[in-house]
C-alpha positions in Angstrom: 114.9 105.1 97.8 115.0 108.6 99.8 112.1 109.9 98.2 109.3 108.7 100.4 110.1 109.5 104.5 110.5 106.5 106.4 107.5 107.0 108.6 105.2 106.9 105.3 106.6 103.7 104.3 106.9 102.3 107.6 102.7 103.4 108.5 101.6 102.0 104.5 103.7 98.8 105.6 102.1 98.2 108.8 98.9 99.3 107.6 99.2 97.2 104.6 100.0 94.1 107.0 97.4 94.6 109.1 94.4 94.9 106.6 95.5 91.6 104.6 96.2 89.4 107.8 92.6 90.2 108.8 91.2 90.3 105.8 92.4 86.4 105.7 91.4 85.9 109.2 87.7 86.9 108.2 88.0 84.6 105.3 88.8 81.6 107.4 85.8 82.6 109.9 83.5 79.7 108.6 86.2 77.4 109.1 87.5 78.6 112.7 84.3 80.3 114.0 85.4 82.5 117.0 88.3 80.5 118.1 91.7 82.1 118.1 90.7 85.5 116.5 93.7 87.2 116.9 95.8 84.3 114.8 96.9 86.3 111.9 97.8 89.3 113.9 100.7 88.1 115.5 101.7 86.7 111.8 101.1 90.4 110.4 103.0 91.9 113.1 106.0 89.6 112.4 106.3 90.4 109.0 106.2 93.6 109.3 108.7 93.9 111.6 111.1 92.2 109.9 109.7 94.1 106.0 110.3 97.4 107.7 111.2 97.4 111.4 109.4 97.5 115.2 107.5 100.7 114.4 105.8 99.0 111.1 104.9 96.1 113.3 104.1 98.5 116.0 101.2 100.1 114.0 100.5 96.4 112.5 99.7 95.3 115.6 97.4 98.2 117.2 95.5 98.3 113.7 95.7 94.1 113.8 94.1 94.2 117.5 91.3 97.1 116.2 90.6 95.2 113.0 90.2 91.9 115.0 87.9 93.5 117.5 85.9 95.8 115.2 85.1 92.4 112.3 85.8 89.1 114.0 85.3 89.3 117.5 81.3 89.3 118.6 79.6 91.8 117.9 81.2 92.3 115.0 81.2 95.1 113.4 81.1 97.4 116.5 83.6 97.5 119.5 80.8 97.1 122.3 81.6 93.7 124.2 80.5 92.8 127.9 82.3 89.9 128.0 85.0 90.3 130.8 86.6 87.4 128.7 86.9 89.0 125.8 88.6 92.1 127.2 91.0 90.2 129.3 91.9 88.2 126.0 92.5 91.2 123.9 94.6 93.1 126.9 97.0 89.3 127.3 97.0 88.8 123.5 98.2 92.6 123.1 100.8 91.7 125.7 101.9 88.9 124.7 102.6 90.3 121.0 104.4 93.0 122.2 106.4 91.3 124.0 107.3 89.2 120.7 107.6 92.7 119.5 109.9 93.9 121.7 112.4 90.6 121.2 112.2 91.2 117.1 113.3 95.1 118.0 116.0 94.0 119.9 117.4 91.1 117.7 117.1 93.9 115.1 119.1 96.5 117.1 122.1 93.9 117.8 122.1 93.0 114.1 122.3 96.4 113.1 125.3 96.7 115.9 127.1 94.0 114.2 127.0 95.2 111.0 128.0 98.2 111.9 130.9 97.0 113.5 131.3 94.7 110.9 131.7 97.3 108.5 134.2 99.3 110.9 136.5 96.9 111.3 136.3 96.2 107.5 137.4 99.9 107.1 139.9 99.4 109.7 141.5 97.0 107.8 141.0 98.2 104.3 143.1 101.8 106.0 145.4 99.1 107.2 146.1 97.1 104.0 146.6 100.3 102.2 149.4 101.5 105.0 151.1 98.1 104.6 151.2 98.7 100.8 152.7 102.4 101.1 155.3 101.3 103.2 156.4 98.1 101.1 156.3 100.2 97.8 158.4 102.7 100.3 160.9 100.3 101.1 161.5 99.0 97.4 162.0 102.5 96.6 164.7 102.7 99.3 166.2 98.8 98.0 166.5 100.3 94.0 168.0 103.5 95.4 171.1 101.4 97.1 171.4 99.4 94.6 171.7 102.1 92.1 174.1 104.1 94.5 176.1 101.1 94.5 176.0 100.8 90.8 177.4 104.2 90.8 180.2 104.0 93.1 181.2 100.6 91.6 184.8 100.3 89.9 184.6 97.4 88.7 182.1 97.8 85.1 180.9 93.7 85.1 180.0 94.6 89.0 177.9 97.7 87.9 176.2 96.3 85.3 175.1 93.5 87.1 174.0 95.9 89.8 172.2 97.9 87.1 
């Protein structure tokens, strides 16, 4: 609406995202265990991407990835982990979602393009149309005025009144 900046909306947004995906990805826990813990963030980033745009899934995703690590990944509930797997999983998972990332910002940007063009051309042709109206209501103008002239000069009265 114009009365919240952008980059409030877009932060509450990705922040927003981020905390419910995980919060469901700790619900399921019991049901997955440790496997795939990073499911819901790729989910969260998406939607906020396309709610509010790459810099909303942008912070989606680096809170997503914290969240994850902080409450589902082991130990949970702190960041300490020894496991060289575990690292090398969060750095390819980050990767691989930014990559998605980067496509989603990218299809966004040539959409936005095309609507913009869209809406030039529609411009275009709305200055267009009205030209093409001017110049017909023009050339009427100039039809009536001949025909009148005619009228006038006319000595024959049945030949001026049909003229008029």
């Amino acid at each position: 609406s114009g009365t919240v900046p952008p980059v409030l909306v877009e932060t509450a947004i990705g922040l927003g995202f981020a905390v419910a995906l995980v919060g469901l990805r700790m619900a399921l826990q019991p049901l997955v265990g440790d496997r795939v813990p990073f499911m819901t963030v790729a989910v969260a980033m998406v939607l906020a991407t396309v709610a509010a745009g790459w810099r909303s899934g942008m912070i989606t995703l680096l809170a997503g990835q914290v969240f994850t690590w902080y409450a589902v990944l082991e130990p949970r509930w702190g960041f300490a982990s020894d496991d060289p797997r575990t690292q090398w999983g969060l750095a390819i998972t980050m990767l691989a979602q930014l990559v998605i990332l980067l496509i989603l910002a990218l299809y966004q940007r040539e959409v936005a393009k095309g609507t913009a063009e869209r809406e030039r051309r529609m411009e275009l042709l709305s200055h267009a149309l009205a030209e093409i109206d001017h110049r017909t209501r023009n050339n009427y103008q100039t039809v009536i005025a001949l025909v009148q002239l005619q009228a006038q000069r006319s000595d024959d009265p049945n030949v001026a009144m049909a003229l008029k």
